[in-house]
DRENDO-1510 file (C-alpha; in Angstrom, 1 decimal, always signed):
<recs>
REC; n; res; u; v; w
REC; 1; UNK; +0.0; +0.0; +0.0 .
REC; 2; UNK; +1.3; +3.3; -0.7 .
REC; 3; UNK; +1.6; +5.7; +1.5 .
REC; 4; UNK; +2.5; +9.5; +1.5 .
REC; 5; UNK; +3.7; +11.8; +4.1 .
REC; 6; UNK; +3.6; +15.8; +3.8 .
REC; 7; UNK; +6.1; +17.9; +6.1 .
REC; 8; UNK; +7.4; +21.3; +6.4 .
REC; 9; UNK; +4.3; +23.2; +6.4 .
REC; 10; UNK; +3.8; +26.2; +9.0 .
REC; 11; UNK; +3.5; +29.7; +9.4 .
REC; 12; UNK; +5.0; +32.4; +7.6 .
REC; 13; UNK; +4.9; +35.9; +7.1 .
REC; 14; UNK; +3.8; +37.2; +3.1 .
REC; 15; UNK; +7.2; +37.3; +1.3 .
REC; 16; UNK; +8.6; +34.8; +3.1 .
REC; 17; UNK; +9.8; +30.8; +2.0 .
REC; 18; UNK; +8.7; +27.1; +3.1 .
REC; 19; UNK; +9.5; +23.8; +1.6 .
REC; 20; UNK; +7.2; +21.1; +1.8 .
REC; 21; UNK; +8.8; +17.3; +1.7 .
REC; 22; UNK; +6.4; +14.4; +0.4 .
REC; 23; UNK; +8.0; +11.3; +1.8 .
REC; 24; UNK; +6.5; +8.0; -0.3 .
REC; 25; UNK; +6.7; +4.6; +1.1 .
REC; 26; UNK; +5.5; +1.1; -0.1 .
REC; 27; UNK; +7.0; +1.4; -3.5 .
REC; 28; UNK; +9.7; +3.0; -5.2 .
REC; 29; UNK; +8.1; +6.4; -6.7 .
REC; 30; UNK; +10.8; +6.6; -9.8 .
REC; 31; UNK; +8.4; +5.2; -12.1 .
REC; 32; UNK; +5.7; +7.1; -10.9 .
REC; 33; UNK; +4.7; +10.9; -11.8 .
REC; 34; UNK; +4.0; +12.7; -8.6 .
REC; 35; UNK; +2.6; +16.5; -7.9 .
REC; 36; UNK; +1.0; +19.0; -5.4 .
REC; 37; UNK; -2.4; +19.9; -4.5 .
REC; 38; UNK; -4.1; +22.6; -2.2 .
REC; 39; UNK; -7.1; +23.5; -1.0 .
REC; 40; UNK; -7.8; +26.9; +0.7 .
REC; 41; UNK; -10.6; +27.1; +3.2 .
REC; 42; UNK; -13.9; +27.5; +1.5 .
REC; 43; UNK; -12.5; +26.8; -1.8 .
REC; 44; UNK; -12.4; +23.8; -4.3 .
REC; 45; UNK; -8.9; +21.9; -4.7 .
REC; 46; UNK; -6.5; +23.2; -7.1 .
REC; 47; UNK; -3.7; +21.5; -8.8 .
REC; 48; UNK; -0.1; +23.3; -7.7 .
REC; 49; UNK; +2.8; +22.1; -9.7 .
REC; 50; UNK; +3.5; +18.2; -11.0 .
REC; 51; UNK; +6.9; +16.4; -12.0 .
REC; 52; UNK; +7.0; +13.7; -14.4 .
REC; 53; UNK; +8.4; +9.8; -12.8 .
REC; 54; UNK; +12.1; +10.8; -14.8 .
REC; 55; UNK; +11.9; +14.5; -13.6 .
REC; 56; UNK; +12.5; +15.9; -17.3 .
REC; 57; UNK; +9.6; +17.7; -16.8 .
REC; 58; UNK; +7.3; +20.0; -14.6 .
REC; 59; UNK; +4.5; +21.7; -14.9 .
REC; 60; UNK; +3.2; +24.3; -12.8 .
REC; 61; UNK; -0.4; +26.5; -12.4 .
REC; 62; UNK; +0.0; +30.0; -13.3 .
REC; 63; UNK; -0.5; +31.4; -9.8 .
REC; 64; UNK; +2.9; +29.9; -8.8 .
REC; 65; UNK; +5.1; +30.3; -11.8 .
REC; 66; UNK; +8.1; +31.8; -11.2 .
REC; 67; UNK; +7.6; +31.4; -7.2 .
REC; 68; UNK; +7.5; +28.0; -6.4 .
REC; 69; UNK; +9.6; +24.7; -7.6 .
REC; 70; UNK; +9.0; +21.3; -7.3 .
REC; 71; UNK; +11.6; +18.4; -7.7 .
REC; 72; UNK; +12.2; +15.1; -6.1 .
REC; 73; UNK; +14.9; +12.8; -5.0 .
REC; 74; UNK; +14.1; +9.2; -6.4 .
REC; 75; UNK; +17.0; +7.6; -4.2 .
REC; 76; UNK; +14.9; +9.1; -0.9 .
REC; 77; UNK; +11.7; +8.4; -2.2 .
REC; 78; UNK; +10.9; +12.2; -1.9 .
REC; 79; UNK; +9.4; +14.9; -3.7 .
REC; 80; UNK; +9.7; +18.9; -2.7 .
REC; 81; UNK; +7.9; +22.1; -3.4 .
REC; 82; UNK; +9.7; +24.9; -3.0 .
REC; 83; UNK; +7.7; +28.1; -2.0 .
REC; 84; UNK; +9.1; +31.3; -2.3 .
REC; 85; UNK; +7.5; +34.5; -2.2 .
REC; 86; UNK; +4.6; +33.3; -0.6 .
REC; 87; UNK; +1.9; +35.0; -0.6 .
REC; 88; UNK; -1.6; +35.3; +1.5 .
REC; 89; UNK; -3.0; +33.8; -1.0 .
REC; 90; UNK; -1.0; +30.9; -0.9 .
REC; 91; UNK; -2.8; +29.6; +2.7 .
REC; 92; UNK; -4.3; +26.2; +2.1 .
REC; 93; UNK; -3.3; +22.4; +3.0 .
REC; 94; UNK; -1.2; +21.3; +0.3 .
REC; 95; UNK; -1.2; +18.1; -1.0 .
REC; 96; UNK; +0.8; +15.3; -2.7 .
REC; 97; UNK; -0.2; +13.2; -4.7 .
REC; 98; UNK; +1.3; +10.1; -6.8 .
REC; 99; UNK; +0.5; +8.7; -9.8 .
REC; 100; UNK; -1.2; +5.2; -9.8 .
REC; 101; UNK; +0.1; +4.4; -12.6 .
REC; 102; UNK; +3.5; +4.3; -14.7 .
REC; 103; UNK; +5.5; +6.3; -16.5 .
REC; 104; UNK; +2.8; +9.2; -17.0 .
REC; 105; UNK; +4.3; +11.8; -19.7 .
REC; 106; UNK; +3.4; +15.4; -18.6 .
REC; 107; UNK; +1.8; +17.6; -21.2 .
REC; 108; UNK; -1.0; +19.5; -21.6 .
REC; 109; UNK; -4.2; +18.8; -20.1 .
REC; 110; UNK; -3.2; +15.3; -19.2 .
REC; 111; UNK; -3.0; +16.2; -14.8 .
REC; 112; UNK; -7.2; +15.6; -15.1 .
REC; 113; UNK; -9.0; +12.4; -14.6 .
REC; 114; UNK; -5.5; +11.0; -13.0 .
REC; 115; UNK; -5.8; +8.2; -10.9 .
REC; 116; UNK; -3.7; +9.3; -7.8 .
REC; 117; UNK; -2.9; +8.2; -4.0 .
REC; 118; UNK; -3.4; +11.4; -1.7 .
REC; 119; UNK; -1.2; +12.1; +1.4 .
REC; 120; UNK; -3.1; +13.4; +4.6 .
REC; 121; UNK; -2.3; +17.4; +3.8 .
REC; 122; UNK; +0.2; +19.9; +5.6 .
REC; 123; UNK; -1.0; +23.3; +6.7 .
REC; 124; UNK; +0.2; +26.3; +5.1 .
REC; 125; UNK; -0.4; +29.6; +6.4 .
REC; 126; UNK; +0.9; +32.8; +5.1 .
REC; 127; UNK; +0.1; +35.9; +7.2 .
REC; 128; UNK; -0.2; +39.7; +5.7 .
</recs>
């Protein structure tokens, strides 16, 4: 069974920097394209950045561009997002997710309809 574990989340002042850890176990996660969620309070889940199984690619939602970066470390089993800049508007639990299945390519409009496994959340809160 896999299992994912989210770390590093807390509070921050607006401007500041965090960096969430995603800690898989139950299967190595190289084959495996992973990515982050959030959901802010009141609010439907968004998708936050993703990184292919190989890491050649990333993709990230336009309200983090330029601000935030994802990568992972297949020999640890772990993927990162780091979040600088952050802004109030960044305040939500943030998610990881991992693909289901294999070797998903990233590219346009293929992060819907993904069959994922969901880690419990991490608490991010970014004070004006």
């Amino acid at each position: 069974q896999v299992q994912l574990v989210e770390s590093g989340g807390g509070l921050v002042q607006a401007g500041g920097s965090l960096r969430l850890s995603c800690a898989a176990s139950g299967r190595a996660q190289s084959r495996f394209t992973m990515a982050w969620f959030r959901q802010a309070p009141g609010k439907e889940r968004e998708f936050v950045a993703e990184i292919q199984w190989d890491g050649r690619r990333t993709s990230y939602a336009d309200s983090v561009k330029g601000r935030f970066t994802i990568s992972r470390d297949n020999a640890k089993n772990t993927m990162y997002l780091q979040m600088n800049s952050l802004k109030p508007e960044d305040t939500a639990v943030y998610y990881c997710t991992q693909d289901r299945l294999p070797s998903r390519a990233i590219a346009a409009g293929t992060n819907m309809n993904v069959a994922r496994y969901w880690g419990q959340g991490t608490q991010v809160t970014v004070s004006s």
